[in-house]
C-alpha positions as CSV (number, residue, x, y, z in Angstrom):
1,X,194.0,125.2,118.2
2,X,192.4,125.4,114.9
3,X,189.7,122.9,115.7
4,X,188.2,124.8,118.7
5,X,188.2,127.7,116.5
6,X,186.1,125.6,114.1
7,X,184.0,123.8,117.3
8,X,183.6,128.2,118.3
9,X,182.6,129.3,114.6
10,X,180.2,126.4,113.9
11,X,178.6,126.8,117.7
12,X,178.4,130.3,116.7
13,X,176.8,129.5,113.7
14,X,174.2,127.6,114.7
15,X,173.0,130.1,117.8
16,X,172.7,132.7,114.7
17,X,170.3,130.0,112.7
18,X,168.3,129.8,116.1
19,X,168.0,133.2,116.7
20,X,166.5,133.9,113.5
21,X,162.9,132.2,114.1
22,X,159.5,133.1,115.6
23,X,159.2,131.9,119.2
24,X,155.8,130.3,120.8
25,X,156.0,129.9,124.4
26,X,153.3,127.8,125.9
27,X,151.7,127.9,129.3
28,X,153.1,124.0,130.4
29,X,156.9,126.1,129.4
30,X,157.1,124.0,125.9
31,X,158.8,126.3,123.1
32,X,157.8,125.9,119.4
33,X,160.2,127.7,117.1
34,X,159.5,128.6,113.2
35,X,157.5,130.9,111.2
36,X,154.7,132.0,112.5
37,X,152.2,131.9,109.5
38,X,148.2,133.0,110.9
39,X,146.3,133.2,114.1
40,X,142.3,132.9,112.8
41,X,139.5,131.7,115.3
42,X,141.1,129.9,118.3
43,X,143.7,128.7,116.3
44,X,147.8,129.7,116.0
45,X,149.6,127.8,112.7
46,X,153.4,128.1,112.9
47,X,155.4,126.4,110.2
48,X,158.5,124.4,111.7
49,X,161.5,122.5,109.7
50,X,160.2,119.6,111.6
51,X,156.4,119.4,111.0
52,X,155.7,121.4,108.5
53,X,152.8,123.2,109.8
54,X,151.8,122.9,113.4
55,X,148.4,123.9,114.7
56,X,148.1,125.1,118.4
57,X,145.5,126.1,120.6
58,X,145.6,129.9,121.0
59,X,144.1,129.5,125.3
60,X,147.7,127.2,125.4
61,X,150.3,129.9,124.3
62,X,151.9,131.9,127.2
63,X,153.4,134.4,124.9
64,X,155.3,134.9,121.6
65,X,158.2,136.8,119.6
66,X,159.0,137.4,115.8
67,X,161.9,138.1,114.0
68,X,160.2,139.0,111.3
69,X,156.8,142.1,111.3
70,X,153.4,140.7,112.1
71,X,150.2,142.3,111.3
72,X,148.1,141.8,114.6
73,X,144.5,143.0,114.8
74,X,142.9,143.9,118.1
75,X,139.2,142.9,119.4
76,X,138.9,147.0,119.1
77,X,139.9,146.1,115.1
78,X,142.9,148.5,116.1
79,X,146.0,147.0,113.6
80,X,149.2,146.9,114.9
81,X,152.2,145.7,112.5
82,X,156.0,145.2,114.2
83,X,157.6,142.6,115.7
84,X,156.5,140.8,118.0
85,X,157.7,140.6,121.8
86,X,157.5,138.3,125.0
87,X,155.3,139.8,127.9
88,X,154.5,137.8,131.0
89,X,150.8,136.5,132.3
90,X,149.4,135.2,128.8
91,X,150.7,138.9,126.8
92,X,152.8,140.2,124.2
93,X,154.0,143.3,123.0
94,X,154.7,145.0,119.6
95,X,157.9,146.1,118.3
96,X,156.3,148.9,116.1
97,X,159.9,150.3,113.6
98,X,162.4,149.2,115.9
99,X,161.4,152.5,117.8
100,X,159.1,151.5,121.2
101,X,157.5,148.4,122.3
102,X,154.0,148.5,123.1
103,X,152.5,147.9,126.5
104,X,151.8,144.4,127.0
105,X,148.9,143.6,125.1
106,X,146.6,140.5,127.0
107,X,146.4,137.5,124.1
108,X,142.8,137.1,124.7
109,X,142.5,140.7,122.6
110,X,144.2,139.2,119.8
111,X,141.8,138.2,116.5
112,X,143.8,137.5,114.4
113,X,147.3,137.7,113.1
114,X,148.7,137.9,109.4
115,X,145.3,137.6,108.5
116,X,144.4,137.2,104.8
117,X,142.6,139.5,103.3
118,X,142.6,138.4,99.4
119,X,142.2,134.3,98.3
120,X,140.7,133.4,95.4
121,X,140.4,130.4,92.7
122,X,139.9,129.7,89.1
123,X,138.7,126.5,87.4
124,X,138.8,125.9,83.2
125,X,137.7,122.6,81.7
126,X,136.1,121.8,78.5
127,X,135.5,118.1,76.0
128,X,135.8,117.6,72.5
129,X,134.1,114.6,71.1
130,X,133.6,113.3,67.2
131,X,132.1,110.9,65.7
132,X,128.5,110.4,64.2
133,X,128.1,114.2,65.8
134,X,130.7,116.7,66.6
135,X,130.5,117.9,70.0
136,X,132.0,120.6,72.0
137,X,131.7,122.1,75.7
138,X,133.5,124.3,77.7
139,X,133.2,125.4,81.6
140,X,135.2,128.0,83.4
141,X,134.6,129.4,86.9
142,X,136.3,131.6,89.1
143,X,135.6,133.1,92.6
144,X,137.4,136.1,94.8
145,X,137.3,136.5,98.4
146,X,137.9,140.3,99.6
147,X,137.9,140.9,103.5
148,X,138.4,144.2,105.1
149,X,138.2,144.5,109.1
150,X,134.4,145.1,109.1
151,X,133.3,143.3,105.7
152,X,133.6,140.5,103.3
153,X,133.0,140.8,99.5
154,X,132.6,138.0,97.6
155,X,132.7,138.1,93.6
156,X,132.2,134.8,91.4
157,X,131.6,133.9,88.4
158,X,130.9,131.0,85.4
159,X,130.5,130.5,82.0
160,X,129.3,127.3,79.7
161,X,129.4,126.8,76.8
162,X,128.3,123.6,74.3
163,X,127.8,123.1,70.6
164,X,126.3,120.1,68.7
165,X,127.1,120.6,64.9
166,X,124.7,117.7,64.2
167,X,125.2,114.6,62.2
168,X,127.9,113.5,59.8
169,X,127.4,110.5,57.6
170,X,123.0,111.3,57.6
171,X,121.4,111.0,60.2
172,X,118.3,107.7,60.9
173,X,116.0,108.4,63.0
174,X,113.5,105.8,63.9
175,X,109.6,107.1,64.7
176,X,106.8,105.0,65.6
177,X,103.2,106.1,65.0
């Protein structure tokens, strides 16, 4: 008796780890569980345990559910944040506080989903060298990306710097004439 009670709990278990991902449901019926991470350009990337991140064609997903909120943004750059639900005929819908669902919403009005809308990077180098002269240089660089629905604003940066504190030891120089 005890081990079907452990066969039940572990079974049990395991649907509750299943339950707990985003769902993909393609057109040919294939079904991609994970995390769903971005939709940008004709792209959807979902992160699995299995593959890391997988890359699928957004005209090949049938539908699509969340466990977790989702920030979808409309052709219409309406923005809709909730959970995301299955619909039938190539739709979803939005689970907007665990109040209503929205009305199916057709995929091909779908832009973009948990869209980024700060990146950024930052680079710092520099040298130090000695001998017959002293020399010295540094770089830094950094750039910002900042995208609202209707714009992008991009900010960047770089500095340089270099000193030559001359000769140690007297400097030669030859010169012809």
């Amino acid at each position: 008796m005890k081990q079907s009670q452990s066969i039940q709990l572990a079974v049990l278990t395991l649907c509750a780890f299943s339950a707990n991902a985003d769902e993909v449901i393609l057109k040919n019926g294939d079904k991609i569980s994970g995390t769903v991470l971005s939709k940008s350009g004709s792209v959807l990337e979902i992160k699995t345990d299995y593959a890391d991140k997988v890359v699928i064609k957004w005209d090949a997903i049938e539908t699509l559910n969340s466990d977790k909120p989702m920030t979808v943004i409309l052709k219409d750059k309406q923005e809709l944040t909730g959970l995301a639900g299955k619909s039938e005929n190539g739709a979803m819908t939005i689970n907007s506080s665990g109040v209503y669902d929205s009305k199916p919403i057709p995929l091909t009005e779908v832009t973009d989903i948990n869209k980024k809308f700060f990146s950024g990077s930052a680079n710092f180098g520099g040298g130090l060298s000695s001998g017959n002269t002293e020399r010295q240089n540094y770089h830094a660089d950094a750039n910002i990306l900042v995208q609202g629905h209707d714009d992008r604003v991009t900010l960047g940066g770089q500095y340089n710097y270099g000193d030559n504190t001359g000769c140690k030891n007297g400097c030669h120089y030859a010169s012809c004439t």
